[in-house]
N, C-alpha and C positions, 0 to 999 in steps of 0.2 A: 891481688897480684895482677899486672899487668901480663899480654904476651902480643908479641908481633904478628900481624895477621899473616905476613910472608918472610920465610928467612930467605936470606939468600945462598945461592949455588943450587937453587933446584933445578930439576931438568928440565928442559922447556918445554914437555908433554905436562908436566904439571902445573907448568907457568898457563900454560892457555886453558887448559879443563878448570882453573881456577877462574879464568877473565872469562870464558864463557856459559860455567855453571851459575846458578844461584848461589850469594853465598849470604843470603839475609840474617841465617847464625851467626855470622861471625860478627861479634859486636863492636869492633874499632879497626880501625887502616891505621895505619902509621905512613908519615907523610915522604921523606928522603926515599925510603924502598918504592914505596908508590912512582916517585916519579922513575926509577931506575927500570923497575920491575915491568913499567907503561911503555918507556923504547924500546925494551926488548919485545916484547908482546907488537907492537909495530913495525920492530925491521924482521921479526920474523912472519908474520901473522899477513902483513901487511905488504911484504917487502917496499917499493920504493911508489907506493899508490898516493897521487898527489891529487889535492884539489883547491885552486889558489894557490901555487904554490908551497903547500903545506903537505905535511903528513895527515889524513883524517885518522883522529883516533874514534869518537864518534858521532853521529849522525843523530838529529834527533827524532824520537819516537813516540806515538801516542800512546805506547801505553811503556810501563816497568817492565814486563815481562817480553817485550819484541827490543829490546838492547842489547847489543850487541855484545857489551862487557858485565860482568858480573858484579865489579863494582861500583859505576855510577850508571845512571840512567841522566839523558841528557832530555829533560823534561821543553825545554825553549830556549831560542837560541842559535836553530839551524846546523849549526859545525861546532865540534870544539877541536884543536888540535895540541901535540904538542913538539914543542921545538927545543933543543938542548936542555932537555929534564925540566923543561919548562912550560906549567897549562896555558889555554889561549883563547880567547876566544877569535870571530874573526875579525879581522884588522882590517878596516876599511871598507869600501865597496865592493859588495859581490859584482861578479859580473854579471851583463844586463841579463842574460839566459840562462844563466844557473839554473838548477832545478830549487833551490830553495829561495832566491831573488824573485822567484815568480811565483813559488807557493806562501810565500808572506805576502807580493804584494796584493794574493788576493786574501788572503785571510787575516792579515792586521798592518794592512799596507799606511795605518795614519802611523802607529807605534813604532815601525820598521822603514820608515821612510820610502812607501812603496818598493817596501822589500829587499832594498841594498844595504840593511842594517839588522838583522834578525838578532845580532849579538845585544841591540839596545834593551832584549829582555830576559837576560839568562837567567838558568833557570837548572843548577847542575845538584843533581840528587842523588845519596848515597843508596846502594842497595839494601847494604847492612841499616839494622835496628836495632835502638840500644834504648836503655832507660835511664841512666846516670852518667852526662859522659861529658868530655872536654876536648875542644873541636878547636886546632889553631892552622891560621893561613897569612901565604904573606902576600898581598895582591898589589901589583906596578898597575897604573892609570896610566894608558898611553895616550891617551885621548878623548876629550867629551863630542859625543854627537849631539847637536844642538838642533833636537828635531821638533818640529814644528807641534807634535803631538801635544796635548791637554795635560797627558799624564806627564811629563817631563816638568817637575816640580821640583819644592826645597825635600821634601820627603824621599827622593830617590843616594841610590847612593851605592856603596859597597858592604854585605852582609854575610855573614854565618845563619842558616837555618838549624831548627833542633824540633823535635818532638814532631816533625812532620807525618801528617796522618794523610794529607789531601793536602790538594792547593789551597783549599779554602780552611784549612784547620793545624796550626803552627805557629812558631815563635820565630822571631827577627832579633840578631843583636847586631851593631855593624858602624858604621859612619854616614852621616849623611852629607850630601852635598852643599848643605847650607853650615856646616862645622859641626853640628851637633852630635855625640855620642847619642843611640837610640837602644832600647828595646821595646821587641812591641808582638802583641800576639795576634792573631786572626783566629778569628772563629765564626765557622758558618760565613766566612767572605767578607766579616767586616775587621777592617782595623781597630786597635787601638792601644794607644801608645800606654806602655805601661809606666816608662823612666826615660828622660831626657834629660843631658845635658851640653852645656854650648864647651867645647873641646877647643877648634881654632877659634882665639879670640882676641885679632888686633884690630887700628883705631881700621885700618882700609876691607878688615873680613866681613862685611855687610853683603849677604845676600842676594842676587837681582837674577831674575830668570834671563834676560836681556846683558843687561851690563856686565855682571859677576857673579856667571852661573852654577860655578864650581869652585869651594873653597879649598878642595880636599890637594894635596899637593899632585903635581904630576914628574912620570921617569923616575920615581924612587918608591923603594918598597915598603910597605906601609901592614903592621902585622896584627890582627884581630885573632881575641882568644876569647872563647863564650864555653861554660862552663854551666850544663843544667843539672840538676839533680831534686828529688826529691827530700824533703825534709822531716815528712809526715802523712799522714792517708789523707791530707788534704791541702796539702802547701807545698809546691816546689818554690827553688830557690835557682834564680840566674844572675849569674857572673860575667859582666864585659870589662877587658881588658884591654889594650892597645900599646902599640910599638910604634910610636909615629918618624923613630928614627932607623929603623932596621939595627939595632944592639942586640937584640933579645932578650931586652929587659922590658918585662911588663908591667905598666901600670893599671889600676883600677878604676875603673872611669865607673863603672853602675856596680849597684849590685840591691838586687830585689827580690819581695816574693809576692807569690802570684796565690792569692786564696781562694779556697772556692767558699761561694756566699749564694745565696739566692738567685743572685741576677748576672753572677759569672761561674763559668765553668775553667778553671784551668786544665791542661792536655796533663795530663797524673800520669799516663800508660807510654811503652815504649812506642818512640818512630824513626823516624831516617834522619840523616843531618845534611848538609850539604853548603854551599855557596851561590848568592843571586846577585847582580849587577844590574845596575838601568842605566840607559842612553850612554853608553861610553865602553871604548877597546878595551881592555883589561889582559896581565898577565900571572899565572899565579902560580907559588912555589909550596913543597914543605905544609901541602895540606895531610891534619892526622885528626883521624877518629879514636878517641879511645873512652876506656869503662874506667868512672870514677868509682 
């Protein structure tokens, strides 16, 4: 049985001890109340506190436990905000003296285009932790940054995380830039791609970091559904999904399992879920956590 992490009409002493306690029990967000439940929490919390002209909802932090809100930790990324029930990252150039324009450009100023782009590496992590769940978001492309970075490749893109233990220990399902449906795990810091398939595929969707650096459509909402779960004491099983037309009808684009064997270890044990973007604005609605 499912349940809502938040109902609504609560009072708004318990609307904030909620966004500023821990709430790593509770095993799933549900997405519509999340965005509702986020402006309130910001025009009260917050009142009318801008930066860019934006609302900041939050800031990012080195570690999960100095976050401001109890349900996401904003791991990279700089700002996230949101506007008409709607997530954000930031949208274009920070200003040149921002305080995180200047803390990127000395700390990943190739990736962040000496620091006027910290959004080119988000990086939005749930508090809660779950161990069988299903994770859907609907994310608009406003814009690619075409930064001169190494890492801006065909592997970047828009994704759902799951089973997150560490940055360096999780699973990826999502879209990539070069058309392809992915999933893929990391462990111990290295990638590797567990399921691929090519998604956008016409005679003109060919690839090119230069010529045609993004196949993925732009200004329309595009909706990824990843679904992990356990299968067995040694087999989990992931599910990717897609809505390339904003219906809310899902198709199944992957679906795999991950074994453990001698020379891999799949993530068996509960972790965080969340959403990661490279090199590009992004806006996103109707993110939910839930226990399958």
């Amino acid at each position: 049985m499912r349940h809502p992490t938040f109902i609504f009409g609560l009072s708004v002493v318990i609307l904030l001890s909620v966004f500023f306690s821990s709430i790593s029990h509770i095993p799933f967000l549900m997405g519509k109340q999340f965005a509702q439940i986020i402006a309130s929490f910001v025009s009260i919390s917050r009142g009318n506190t801008a930066d860019v002209e934006r609302t900041i909802i939050l800031r990012e932090t080195g570690a999960q436990t100095e976050s401001s809100s109890g349900i996401f930790w904003l791991n990279s990324g700089g700002l996230f905000y949101v506007q008409n029930n709607t997530g954000e990252t930031v949208q274009g150039d920070l200003p040149p003296y921002s305080y995180w324009r200047l803390t990127y450009a000395k700390s990943n100023s190739i990736d962040t285009d000496d620091g006027y782009h910290p959004q080119n590496i988000l990086r939005l992590i749930t508090n809660a932790v779950a161990l069988n769940t299903t994770q859907t978001v609907y994310i608009k492309i406003i814009k690619d940054n075409y930064s001169q970075s190494p890492n801006r490749n065909s592997s970047n893109g828009i994704f759902l995380m799951s089973r997150y233990q560490n940055a360096n220990n999780l699973y990826y399902a999502g879209m990539r830039v070069d058309g392809h449906a992915v999933i893929k795990r990391k462990s111990e810091g290295i990638y590797q791609t567990l399921g691929e398939v090519p998604l956008i595929t016409t005679d003109s969707a060919i690839y090119d970091r230069f010529k045609n650096p993004s196949l993925l459509p732009k200004d329309t909402w595009i909706g990824i559904k990843m679904e992990t779960k356990n299968i067995s004491h040694d087999t989990l099983q992931i599910t990717l999904f897609v809505d390339l037309n904003n219906t809310n009808s899902w198709e199944k684009v992957l679906e795999l399992k991950d074994v453990a064997t001698q020379n891999q270890k799949p993530i068996l044990s509960s972790g965080a879920g969340g959403i990661r973007s490279d090199f590009m604005d992004i806006k996103f609605k109707d993110y939910s956590m839930e226990t399958l």
